[in-house]
C-alpha positions in Angstrom: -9.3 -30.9 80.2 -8.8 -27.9 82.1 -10.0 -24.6 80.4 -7.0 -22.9 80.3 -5.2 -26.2 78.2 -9.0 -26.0 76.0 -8.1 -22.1 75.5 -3.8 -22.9 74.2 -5.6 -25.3 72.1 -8.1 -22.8 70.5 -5.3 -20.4 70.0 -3.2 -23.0 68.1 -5.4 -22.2 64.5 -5.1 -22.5 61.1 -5.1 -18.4 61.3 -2.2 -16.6 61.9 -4.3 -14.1 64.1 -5.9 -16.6 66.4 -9.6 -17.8 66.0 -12.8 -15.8 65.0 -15.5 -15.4 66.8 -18.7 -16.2 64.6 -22.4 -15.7 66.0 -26.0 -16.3 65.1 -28.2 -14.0 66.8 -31.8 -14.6 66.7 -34.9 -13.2 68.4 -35.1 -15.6 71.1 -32.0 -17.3 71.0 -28.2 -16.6 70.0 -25.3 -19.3 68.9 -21.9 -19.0 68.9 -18.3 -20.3 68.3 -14.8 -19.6 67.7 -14.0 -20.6 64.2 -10.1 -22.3 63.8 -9.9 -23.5 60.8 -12.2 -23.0 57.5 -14.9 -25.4 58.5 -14.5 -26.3 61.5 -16.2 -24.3 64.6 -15.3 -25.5 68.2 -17.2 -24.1 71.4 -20.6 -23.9 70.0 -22.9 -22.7 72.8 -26.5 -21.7 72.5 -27.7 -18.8 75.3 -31.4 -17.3 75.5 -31.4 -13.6 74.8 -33.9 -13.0 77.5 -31.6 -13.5 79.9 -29.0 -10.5 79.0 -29.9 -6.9 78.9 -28.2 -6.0 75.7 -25.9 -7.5 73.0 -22.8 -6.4 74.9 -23.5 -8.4 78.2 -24.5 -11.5 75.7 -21.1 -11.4 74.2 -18.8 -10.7 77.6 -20.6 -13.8 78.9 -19.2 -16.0 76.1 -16.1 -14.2 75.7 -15.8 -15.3 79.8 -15.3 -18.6 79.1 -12.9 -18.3 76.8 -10.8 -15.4 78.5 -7.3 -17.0 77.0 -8.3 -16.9 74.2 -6.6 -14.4 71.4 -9.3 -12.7 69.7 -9.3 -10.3 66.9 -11.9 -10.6 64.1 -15.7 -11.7 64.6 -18.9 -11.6 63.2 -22.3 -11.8 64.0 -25.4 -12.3 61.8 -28.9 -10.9 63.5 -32.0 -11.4 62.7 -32.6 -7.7 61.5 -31.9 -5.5 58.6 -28.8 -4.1 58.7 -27.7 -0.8 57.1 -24.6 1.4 58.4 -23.3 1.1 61.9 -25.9 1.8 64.2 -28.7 -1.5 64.7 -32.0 -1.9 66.1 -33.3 -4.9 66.6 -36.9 -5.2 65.6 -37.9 -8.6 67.6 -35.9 -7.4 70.6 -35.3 -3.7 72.9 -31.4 -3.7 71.8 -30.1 -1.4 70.0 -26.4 -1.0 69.3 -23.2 0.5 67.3 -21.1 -1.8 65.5 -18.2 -0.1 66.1 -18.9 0.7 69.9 -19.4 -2.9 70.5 -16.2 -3.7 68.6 -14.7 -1.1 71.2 -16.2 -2.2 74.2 -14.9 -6.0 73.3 -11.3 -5.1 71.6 -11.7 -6.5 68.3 -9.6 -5.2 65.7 -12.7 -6.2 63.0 -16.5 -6.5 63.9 -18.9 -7.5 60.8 -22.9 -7.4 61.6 -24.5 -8.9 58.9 -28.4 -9.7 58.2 -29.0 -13.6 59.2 -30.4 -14.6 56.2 -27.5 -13.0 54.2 -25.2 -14.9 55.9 -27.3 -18.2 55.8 -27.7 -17.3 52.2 -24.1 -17.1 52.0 -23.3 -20.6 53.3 -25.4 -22.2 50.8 -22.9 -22.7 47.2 -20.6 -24.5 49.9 -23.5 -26.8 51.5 -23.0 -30.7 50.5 -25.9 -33.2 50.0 -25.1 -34.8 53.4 -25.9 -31.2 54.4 -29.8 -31.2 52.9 -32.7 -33.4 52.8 -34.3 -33.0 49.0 -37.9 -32.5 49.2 -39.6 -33.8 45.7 -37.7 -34.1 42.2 -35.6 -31.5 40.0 -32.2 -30.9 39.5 -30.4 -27.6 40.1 -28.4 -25.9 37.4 -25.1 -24.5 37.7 -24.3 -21.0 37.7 -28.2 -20.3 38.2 -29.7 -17.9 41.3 -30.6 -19.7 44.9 -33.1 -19.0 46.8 -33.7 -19.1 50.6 -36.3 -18.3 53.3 -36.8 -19.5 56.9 -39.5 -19.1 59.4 -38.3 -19.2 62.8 -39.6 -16.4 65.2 -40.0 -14.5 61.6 -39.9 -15.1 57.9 -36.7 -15.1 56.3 -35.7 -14.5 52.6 -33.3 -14.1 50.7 -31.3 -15.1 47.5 -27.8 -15.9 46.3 -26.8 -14.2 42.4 -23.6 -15.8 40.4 -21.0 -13.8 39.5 -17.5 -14.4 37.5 -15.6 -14.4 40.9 -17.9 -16.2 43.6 -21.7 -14.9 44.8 -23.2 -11.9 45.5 -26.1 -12.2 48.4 -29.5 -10.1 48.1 -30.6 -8.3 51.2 -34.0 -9.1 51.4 -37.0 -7.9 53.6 -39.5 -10.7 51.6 -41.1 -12.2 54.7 -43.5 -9.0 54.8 -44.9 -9.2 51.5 -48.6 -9.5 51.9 -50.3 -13.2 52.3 -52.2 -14.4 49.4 -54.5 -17.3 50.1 -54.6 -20.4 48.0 -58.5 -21.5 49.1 -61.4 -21.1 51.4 -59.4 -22.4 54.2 -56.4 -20.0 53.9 -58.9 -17.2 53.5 -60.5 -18.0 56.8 -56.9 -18.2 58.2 -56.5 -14.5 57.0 -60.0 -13.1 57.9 -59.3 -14.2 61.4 -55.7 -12.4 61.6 -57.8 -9.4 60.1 -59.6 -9.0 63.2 -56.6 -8.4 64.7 -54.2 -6.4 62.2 -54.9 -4.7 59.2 -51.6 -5.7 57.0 -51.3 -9.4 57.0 -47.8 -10.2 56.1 -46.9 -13.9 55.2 -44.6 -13.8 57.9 -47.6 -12.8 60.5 -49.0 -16.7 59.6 -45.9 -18.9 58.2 -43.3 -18.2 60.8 -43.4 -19.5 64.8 -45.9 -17.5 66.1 -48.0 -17.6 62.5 -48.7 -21.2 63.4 -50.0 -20.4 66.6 -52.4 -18.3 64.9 -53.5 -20.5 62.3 -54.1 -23.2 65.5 -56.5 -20.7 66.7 -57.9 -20.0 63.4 -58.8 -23.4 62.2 -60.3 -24.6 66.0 -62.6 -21.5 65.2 -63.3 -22.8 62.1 -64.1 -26.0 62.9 -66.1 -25.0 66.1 -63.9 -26.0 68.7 -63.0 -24.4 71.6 -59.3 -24.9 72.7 -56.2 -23.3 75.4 -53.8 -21.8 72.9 -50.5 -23.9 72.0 -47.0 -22.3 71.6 -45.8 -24.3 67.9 -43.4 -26.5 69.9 -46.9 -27.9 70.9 -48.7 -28.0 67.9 -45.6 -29.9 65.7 -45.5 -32.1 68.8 -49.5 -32.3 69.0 -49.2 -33.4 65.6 -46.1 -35.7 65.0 -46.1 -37.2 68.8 -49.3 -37.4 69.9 -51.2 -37.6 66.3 -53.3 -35.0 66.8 -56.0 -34.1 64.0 -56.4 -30.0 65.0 -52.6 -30.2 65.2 -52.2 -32.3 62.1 -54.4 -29.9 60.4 -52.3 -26.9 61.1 -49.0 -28.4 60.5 -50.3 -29.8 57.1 -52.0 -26.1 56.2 -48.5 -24.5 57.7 -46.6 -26.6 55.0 -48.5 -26.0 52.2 -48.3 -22.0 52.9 -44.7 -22.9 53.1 -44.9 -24.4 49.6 -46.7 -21.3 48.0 -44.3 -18.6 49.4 -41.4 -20.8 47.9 -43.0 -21.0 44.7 -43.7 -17.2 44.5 -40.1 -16.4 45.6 -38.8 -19.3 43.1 -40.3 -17.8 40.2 -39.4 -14.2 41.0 -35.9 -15.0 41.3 -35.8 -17.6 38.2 -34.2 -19.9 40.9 -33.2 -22.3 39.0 -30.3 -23.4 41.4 -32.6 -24.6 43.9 -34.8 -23.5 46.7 -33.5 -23.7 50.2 -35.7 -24.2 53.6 -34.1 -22.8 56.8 -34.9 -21.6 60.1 -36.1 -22.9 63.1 -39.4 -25.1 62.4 -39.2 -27.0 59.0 -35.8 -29.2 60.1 -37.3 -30.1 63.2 -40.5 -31.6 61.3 -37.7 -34.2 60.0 -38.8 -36.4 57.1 -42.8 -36.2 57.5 -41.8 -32.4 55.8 -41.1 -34.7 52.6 -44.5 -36.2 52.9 -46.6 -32.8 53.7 -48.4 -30.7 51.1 -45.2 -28.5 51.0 -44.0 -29.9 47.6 -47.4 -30.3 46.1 -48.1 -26.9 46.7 -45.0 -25.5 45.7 -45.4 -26.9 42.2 -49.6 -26.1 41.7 -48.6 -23.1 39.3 -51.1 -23.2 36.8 -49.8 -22.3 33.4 -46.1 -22.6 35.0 -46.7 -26.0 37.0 -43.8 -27.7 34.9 -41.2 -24.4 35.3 -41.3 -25.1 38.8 -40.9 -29.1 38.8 -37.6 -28.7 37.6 -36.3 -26.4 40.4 -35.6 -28.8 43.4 -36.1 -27.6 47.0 -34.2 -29.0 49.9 -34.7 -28.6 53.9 -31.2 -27.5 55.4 -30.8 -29.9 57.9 -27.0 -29.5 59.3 -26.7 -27.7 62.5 -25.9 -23.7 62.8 -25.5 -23.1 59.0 -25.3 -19.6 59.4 -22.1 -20.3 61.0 -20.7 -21.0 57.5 -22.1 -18.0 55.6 -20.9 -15.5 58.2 -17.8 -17.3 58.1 -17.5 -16.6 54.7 -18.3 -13.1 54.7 -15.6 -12.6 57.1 -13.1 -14.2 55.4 -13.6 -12.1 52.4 -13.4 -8.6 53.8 -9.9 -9.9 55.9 -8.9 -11.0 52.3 -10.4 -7.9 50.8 -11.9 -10.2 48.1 -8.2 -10.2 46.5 -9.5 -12.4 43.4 -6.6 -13.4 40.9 -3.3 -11.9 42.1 0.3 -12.8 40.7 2.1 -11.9 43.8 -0.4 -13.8 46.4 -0.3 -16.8 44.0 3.5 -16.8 44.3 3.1 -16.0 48.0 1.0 -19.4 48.1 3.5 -21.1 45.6 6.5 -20.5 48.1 5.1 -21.0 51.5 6.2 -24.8 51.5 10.2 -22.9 50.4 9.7 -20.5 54.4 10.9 -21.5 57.2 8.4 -22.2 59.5 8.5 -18.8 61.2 8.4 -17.1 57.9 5.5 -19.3 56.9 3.4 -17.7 59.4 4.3 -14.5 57.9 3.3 -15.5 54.6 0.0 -17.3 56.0 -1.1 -13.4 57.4 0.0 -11.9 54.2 -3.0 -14.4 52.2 -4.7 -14.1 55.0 -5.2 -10.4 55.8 -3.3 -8.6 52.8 -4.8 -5.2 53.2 -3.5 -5.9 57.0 0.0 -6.4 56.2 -0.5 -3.9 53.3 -1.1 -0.8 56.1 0.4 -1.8 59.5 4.0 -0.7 60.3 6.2 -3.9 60.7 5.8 -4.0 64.7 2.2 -4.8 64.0 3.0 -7.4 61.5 5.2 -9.2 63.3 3.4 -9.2 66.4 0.1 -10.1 64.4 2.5 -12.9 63.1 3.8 -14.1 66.2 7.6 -13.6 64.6 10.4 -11.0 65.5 10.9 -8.1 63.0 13.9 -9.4 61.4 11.6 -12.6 60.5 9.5 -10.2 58.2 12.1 -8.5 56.5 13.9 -12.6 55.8 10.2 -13.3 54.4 10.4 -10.2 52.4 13.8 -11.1 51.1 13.1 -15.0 50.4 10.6 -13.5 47.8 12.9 -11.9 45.8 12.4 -7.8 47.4 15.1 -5.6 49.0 12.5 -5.4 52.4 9.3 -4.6 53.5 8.8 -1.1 51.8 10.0 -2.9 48.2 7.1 -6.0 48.8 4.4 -3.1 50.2 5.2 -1.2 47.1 4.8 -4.1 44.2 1.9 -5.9 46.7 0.3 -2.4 46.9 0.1 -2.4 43.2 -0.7 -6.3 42.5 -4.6 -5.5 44.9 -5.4 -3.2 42.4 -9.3 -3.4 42.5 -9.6 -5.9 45.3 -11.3 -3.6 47.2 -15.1 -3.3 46.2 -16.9 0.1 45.7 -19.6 0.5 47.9 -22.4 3.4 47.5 -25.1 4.0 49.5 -27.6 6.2 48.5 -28.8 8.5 51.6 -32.5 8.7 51.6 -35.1 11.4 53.0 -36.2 9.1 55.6 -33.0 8.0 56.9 -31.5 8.6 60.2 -28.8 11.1 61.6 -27.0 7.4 62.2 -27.5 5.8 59.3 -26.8 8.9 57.0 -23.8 9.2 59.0 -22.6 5.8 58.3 -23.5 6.5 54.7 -22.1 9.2 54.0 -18.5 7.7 55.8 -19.2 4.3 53.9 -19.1 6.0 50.6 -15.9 8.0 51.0 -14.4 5.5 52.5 -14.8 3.2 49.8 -14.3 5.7 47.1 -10.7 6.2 49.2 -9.6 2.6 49.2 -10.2 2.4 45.0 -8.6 5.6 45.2 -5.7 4.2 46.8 -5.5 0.8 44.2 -5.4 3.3 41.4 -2.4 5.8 42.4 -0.1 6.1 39.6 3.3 5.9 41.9 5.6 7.1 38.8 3.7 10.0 38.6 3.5 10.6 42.2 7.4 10.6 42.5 7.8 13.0 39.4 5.4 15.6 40.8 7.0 15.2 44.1 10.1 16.1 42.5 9.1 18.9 41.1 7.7 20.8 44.2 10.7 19.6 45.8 12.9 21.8 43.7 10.6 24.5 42.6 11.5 28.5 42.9 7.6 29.3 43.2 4.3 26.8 43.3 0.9 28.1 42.5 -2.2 26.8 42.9 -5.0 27.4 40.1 -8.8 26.1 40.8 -12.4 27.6 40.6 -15.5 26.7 42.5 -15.5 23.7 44.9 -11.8 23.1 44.0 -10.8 26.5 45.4 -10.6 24.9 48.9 -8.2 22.3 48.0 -5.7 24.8 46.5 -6.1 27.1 49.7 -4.7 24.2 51.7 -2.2 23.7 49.5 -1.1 26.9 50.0 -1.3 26.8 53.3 1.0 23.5 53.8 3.3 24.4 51.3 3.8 28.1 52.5 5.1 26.4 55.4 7.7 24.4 53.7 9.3 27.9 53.1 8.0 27.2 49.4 6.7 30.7 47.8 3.2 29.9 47.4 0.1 31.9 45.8 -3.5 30.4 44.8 -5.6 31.9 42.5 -9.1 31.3 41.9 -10.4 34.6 39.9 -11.1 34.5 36.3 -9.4 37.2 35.6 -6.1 36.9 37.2 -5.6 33.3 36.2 -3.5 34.0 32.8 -1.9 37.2 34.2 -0.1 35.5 37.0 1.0 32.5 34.3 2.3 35.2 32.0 4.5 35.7 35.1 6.3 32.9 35.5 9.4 31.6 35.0 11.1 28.4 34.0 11.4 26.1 37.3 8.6 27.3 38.6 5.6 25.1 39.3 1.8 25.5 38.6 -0.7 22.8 40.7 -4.2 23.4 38.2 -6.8 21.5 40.1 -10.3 21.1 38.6 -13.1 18.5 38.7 -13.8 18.5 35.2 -10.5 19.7 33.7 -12.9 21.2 31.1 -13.0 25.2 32.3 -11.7 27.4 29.3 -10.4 30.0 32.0 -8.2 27.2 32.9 -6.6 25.7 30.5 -6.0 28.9 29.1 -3.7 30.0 32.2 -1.7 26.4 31.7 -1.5 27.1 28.5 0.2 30.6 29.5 2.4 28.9 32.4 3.3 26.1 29.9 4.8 29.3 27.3 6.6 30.9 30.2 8.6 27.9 30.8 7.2 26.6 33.8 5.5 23.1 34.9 2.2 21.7 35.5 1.0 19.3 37.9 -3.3 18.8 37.3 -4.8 17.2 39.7 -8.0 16.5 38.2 -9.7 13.5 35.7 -7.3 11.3 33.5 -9.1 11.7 30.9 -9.9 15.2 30.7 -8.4 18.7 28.5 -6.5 19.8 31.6 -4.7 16.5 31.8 -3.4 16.5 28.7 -1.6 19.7 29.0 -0.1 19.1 32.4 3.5 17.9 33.1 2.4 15.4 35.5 -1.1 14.4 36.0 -2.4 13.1 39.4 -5.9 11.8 38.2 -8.6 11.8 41.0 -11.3 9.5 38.5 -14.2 9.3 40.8 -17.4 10.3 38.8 -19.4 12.9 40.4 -21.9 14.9 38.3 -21.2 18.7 39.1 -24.1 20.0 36.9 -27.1 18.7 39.0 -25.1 17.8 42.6 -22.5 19.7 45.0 -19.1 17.5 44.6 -17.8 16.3 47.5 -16.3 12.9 47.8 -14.1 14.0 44.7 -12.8 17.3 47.0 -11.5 14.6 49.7 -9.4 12.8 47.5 -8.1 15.9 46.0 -7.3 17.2 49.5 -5.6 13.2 49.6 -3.4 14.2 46.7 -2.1 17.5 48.4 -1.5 15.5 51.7 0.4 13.1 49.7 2.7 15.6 47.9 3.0 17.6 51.3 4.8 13.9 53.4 6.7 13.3 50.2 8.1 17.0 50.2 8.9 17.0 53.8 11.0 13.4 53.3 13.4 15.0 50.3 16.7 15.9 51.8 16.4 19.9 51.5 13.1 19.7 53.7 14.1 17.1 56.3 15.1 19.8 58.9 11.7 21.5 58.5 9.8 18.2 60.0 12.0 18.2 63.0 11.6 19.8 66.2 14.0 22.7 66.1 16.3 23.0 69.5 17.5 26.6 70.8 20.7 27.5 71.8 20.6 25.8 75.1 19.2 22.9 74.1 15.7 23.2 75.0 13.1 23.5 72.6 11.9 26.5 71.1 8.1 27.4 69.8 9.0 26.6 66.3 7.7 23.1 64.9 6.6 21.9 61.8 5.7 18.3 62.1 3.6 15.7 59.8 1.5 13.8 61.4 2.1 10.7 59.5 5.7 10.6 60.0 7.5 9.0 63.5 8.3 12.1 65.6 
């Protein structure tokens, strides 16, 4: 089959965006494939890392075979920790940015997860024709997994049960220190002491750990042997029956079986231990006969804990694929969990016609997609015409797109989870950077699934038509009601802020029915306050507080436009709080400038002679 005809048939997927491209990127070598369907993963190719300069180069060459293919989405699991956008690879010299490469390759989403996070990720959904079972025990449901690997390193990590599906721990396990189990294992780590003074157990059970424990036991045993890569020892051994070989494999195993045990019992994984990476699948079924299982259960006093947790070898081919899989399909969907609307969505599809079908497959797809992209994007995404997205609208029961964005806005309430990184003393400008952004931006997108609409419109309203607004805020809030002032000075609004003690109540005692006062305030607790919206309240005029739900201020208000984010003022500088109060303003500024007796101030004014003139007052976020 011709490429291009292999390339039309990739693109015909089970996704309404075209395939994803999934990847597996390990210290010596790197899989990939284009996911089109859940499950099923079609041009798998495996390409040596040595042979490209940088991630970037590794990708384009293959992306080149598949150059007709429509791409948007991929993700890539390396072997190295990863925290914020920027990645350094720590068994390679590459170093990238997530979102540069996504750039450079014209991906609308990039994911870089940790490998073991995503193999982690892929194991609730493994079946038993997926696994070999190594000794007895059963797992029990709903119970913690565990997971490590040793390939060119020492994976681990561990998979936690929640109420809606798994949450994956980022683990950095495989450099805990080794702990012997007998004379022989001591000599093991006496002779990597010569050479480093931290032995990790990933230094001995991993790839190059076996090579070390080959030259450890021929010393040992007073032999004097040419080193062997571990292909060549686990083919020494099971090939050629080697005893040196034999004996390292057999010691490699057992080492194997203690580091499972410790991991097992410090996770309480009682859903099963899980063997991955590079080595132990290719040891087939003499794995079931090593000392790996004996080993693993020679607890002492909790001998019998561990024989009921069962431990299995993964055994299918590119498991990671699954897991990273996975975690891409849950930040398209935006982890949407139970949802009225995208049940009914799901409910109707079989109703659509066939073009409106594919707009309801994006819309369960990629709701937080659909949700922000103007209906160009949707229908192109879609592969329909425009008026095909306002029929899809329609055939669910709403006027068009706006009416479905509105109630669909409001049915992902709290799909979107909150993310907070704590920036630490040793961190990086890059990685502070990305932690800083990380946390706003998540704090934004709850923001957004909380936004009281009704109250929205009424305080909208009530700028709209107001004879005077003024802002009233102290401290870090100050800054929000200066821009305030700023943007709706422009609307030709009279507009003062206030942010002195002192003048607070004398400017409410001022005021006058219809006029409007905007009290913003963290806390909603400062007496000064609430004693000039008390005053403003008494001279007839309203209230908008933009400030905690929950709080004094709220109470008294007219409208309240809460801003809910938790930020303790007494011991740190707010900030991610000011943002969304700055967000508010923005919002109340786009929804002035739409009412009727604005509209001529957010369009380009035109002189005499037709040309225009110096005087503009756009928003960015409407079409100019």
């Amino acid at each position: 089959m011709k490429q291009a005809e292999v390339d039309q048939k990739l693109n015909r997927t089970a996704f309404a965006d075209g395939p994803r491209l999934l990847a597996d990127i390990g210290a010596t070598h790197a899989r990939f494939a284009l996911q089109t369907a859940p499950g099923e993963f079609r041009a798998v190719r495996v390409l040596k890392c040595d042979d490209y300069p940088d991630i970037v180069a590794m990708l384009r060459s293959y992306l080149s075979d598949h150059a007709g293919v429509n791409l948007n989405h991929a993700a890539l699991a390396v072997a190295n920790p990863v925290s914020g956008d920027y990645i350094r690879m720590t068994n390679r010299d590459w170093e990238f940015s997530t979102d540069e490469v996504r750039r450079a390759l014209g991906l609308h989403t990039l994911l870089v997860v940790n490998d073991f996070t995503a193999l982690a990720m892929s194991l609730p959904g493994l079946k038993p024709a997926d696994l070999m079972q190594v000794g007895g025990g059963k797992p029990a449901t709903n119970s913690v997994i565990g997971v490590l690997g040793p390939g060119t390193g020492l994976g681990v990590s561990g998979v936690i049960p929640t109420v809606d599906g798994f949450v994956t721990l980022g683990s950095e396990g495989g450099h805990t220190n080794f702990a012997p189990a007998d004379e022989r294992e001591y000599a093991i780590l006496q002779y990597a002491w010569q050479t480093w003074s931290h032995v990790s157990t990933e230094r001995l059970i991993s790839g190059p750990g076996m090579e070390i424990i080959y030259r450890a036991i021929a010393k040992r045993n007073g032999r004097q042997v040419r080193d062997l890569s571990s292909q060549e020892i686990i083919s020494g051994a099971l090939t050629d029956k080697d005893p040196l070989c034999l004996e390292v494999l057999e010691c490699f195993c057992a080492m194997l079986g203690g580091a499972t045990a410790n991991l097992a019992v410090t996770l309480g994984a009682f859903g099963g231990m899980f063997i991955g990476g590079g080595i132990v699948p290719r040891l087939g079924e003499w794995f079931a006969t090593s000392p790996f299982r004996a080993r693993f259960e020679a607890k002492g006093r909790f001998t019998s804990y561990l024989a009921e947790i069962p431990t299995y070898v993964i055994t299918t081919p590119n498991p990671a694929f699954y897991g990273v899989a996975t975690i891409l399909s849950e930040h398209l969907r935006g982890r949407s969990g139970a949802n009225t609307l995208m049940e009914r969505v799901q409910h109707l599809q079989h109703e659509l016609t066939p073009a409106e079908q594919r707009v309801a497959q994006l819309v369960l797809e990629q709701p937080r997609l659909v949700l922000n992209e103007p209906i160009a994007d949707i229908a192109r995404l879609a592969e329909v015409s425009q008026p095909t997205v306002i029929r899809f609208c329609r055939s669910l029961g709403f006027l068009g797109l706006a009416d479905f964005k509105l109630k669909f806005a409001s049915s992902l309430t709290g799909a979107i989870p909150v993310r907070h990184s704590q920036v630490r003393v040793s961190d990086s400008t890059h990685d502070l950077s990305a932690k800083v952004i990380d946390n706003t931006v998540s704090a934004i997108l709850k923001f957004r699934d909380q936004l009281d609409v009704r109250s929205l419109d009424k305080a909208i309203a009530l700028v709209a038509k107001a004879k005077r607004v003024e802002f009233y805020a102290m401290g870090n809030s100050r800054v929000v009601a200066l821009d305030g002032q700023h943007k709706f000075f422009r609307f030709r609004i009279p507009t003062s802020a206030y942010g002195d003690s002192h003048l607070l109540t004398l400017a409410a005692e001022l005021l006058n029915p219809g006029d409007v006062v905007i009290a913003i305030s963290n806390s909603g607790k400062l007496p000064d306050l609430l004693a000039a919206v008390d005053a403003a309240r008494a001279a007839g005029a309203d209230v908008i507080a933009i400030t905690s739900s929950n709080s004094p201020l709220a109470k008294k208000a007219s409208v309240c436009l809460a801003v809910d984010h938790t930020e303790d003022s007494t011991s740190f500088l707010s900030m991610i709080s000011r943002i969304l109060q700055l967000l508010l303003i923005d919002i109340l500024s786009v929804g002035i400038s739409l009412d009727t007796q604005n509209s001529r101030l957010v369009v380009e004014h035109k002189s005499s002679n037709g040309e225009a003139d110096n005087r503009r007052l756009m928003i960015s976020h409407l079409d100019g």
